[in-house]
N, C-alpha and C positions, 0 to 999 in steps of 0.2 A: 530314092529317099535322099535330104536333106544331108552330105558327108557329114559323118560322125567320125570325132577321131579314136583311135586304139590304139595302147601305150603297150607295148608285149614286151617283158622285160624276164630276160632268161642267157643261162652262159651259155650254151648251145646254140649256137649261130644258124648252124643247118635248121635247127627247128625253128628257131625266128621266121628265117626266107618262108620255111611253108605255111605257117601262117600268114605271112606277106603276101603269100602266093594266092591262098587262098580264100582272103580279106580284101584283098584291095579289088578283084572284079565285080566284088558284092557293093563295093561304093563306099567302102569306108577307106581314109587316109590312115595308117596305120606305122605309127614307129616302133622303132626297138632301142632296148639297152642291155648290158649286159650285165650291168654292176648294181648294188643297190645305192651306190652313190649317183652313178649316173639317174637311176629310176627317179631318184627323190629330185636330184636338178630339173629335169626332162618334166615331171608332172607338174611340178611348181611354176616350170616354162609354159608347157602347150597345153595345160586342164582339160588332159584326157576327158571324153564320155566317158570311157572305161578302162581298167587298169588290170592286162594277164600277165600274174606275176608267179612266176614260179619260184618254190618254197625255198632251195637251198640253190646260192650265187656265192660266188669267188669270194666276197667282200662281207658276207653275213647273210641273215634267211629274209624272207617275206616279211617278220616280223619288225624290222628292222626298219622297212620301209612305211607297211603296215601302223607303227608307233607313230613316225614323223608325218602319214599323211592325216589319219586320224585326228593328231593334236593341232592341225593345222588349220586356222579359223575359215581361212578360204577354200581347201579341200579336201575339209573331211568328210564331205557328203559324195565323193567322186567313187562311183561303182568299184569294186574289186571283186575280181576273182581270182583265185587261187588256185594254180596248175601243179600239181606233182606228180612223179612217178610213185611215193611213197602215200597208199592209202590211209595209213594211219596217220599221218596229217589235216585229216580233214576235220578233224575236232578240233585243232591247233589251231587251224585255219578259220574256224568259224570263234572260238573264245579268245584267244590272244591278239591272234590278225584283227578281227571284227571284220572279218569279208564275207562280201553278199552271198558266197557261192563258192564251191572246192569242184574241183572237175581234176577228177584221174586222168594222167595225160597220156594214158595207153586207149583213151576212147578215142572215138572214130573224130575225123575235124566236123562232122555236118554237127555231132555233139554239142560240139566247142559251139558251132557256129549258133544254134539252137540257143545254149544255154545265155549267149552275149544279148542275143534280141530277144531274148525272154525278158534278162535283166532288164535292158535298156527301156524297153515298153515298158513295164514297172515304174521304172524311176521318173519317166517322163510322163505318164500318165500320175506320179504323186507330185511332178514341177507344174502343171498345169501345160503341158505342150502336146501339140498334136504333129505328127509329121505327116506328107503324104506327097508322094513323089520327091521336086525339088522345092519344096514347101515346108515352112516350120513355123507353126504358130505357138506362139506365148502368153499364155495368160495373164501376166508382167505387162500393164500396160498397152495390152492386146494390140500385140507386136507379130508382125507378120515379114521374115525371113524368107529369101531364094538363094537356094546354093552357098548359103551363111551369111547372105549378106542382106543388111535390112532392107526394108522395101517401104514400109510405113507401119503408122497406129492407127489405129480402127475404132469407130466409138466400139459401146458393149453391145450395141443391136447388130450394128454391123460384124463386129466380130463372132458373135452366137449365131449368127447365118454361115458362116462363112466355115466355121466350125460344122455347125449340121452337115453342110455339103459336100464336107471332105470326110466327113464320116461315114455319111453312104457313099461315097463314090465308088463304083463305078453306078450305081442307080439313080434315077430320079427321086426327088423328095417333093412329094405334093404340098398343094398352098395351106392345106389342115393341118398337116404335119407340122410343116412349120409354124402357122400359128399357134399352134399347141403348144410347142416349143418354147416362143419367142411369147407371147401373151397371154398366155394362160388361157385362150379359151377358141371356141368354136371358131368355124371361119364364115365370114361376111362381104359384101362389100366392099363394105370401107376395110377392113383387113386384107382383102385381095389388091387394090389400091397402095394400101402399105406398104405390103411386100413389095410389089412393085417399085415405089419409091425406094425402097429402101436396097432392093438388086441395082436401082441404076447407079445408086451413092456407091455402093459397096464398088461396083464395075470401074469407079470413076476415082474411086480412092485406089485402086490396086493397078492404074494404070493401064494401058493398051495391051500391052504383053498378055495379062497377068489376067485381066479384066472377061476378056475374049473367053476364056476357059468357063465359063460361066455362062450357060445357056438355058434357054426356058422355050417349053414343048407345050401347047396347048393337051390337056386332059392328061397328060402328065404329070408336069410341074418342073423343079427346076433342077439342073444337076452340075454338077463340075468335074471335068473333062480334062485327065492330064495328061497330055502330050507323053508319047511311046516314046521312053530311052532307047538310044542306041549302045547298047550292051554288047562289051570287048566278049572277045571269045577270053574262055578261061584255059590258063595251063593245066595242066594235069599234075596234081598234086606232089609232091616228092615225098 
């Protein structure tokens, strides 16, 4: 997927690293701080996806941080979750912080990991984005990302194709289907013609690279094809 980045901000150093550990072979770019001053520089800097903040640091709690990102025109809308050892924070954490989620920090990391791409699908699923693989689309001007880096705009026909197909991928989507989709009604002719035109603009906007991933199987219909990452071996947890 699309590197998302993770802002993990806790006094515990060793438990930073394991989440470092165990974040970054998943594909996300993932910082740490230790302080809530540093927290509040650091998200104001790199605008976290997401924000693991645990409740009590050196310099004051969650809430602390929690207030200045909240009140902050440009990111208050940035995911938080809230990590403690102490359970009975998690009503703290959900009325005062306003964070999306409390995660006891005596559960297991697949938890943690779980609970992050839970959020994250949420949140991007209410911005209008879709990810898939090294792909990120944007509803925004039907903006199409690789690896974070733009690639182009797409009209709306093209983009609701392009959409569809990474929505079933790994399967094929037939020419009904998509007309169903895209124009509201049965498929014809001249709608199969359509489509057609409209996969070679789509192929021709997304460039050679990009384009190719994009193939069409007689009695099938049409699917999109993303390229197998090569995926590090992971450490073992600490």
């Amino acid at each position: 997927m699309p590197m998302q980045t993770l802002l993990a901000v806790d006094d515990n150093e060793a438990w930073l690293r394991t989440l470092t550990r165990w974040f970054a072979p998943l594909g996300y770019k993932i910082h740490t701080a230790t302080t809530c001053r540093d927290a509040v520089t650091m998200t104001e800097t790199l605008r976290p996806d997401c924000l693991l903040l645990d409740y009590h640091l050196d310099d004051g709690t969650a809430e602390d941080v929690c207030d200045y990102v909240r009140n902050h025109e440009n990111l208050k809308k940035t995911p938080i979750i809230v990590i403690s050892i102490f359970e009975d924070k998690e009503q703290t954490a959900h009325g005062q912080c306003q964070a999306d989620a409390f995660i006891y920090k005596c559960t297991s990391l697949e938890n943690i990991q779980w609970k992050v791409e839970s959020l994250l699908r949420r949140v991007n699923w209410e911005r209008g984005v879709t990810l898939k693989g090294d792909l990120r689309l944007e509803t925004t001007d039907y903006q199409v990302f690789r690896d974070s880096k733009h690639v182009t705009n797409l009209s709306r026909d093209q983009f609701e194709l392009f959409t569809l197909l990474l929505e079933k991928s790994p399967d094929f989507v037939s020419d009904n289907e998509i007309t169903k989709r895209l124009f509201g009604s049965d498929l014809s002719i001249d709608r199969c013609d359509a489509i057609r035109a409209l996969a070679h603009r789509l192929r021709k906007k997304l460039g050679p690279q990009l384009g190719r991933r994009i193939k069409n199987k007689a009695n099938l219909g049409w699917i999109y094809i993303q390229p197998c990452p090569r995926t590090p071996s992971r450490p073992d947890a600490a």
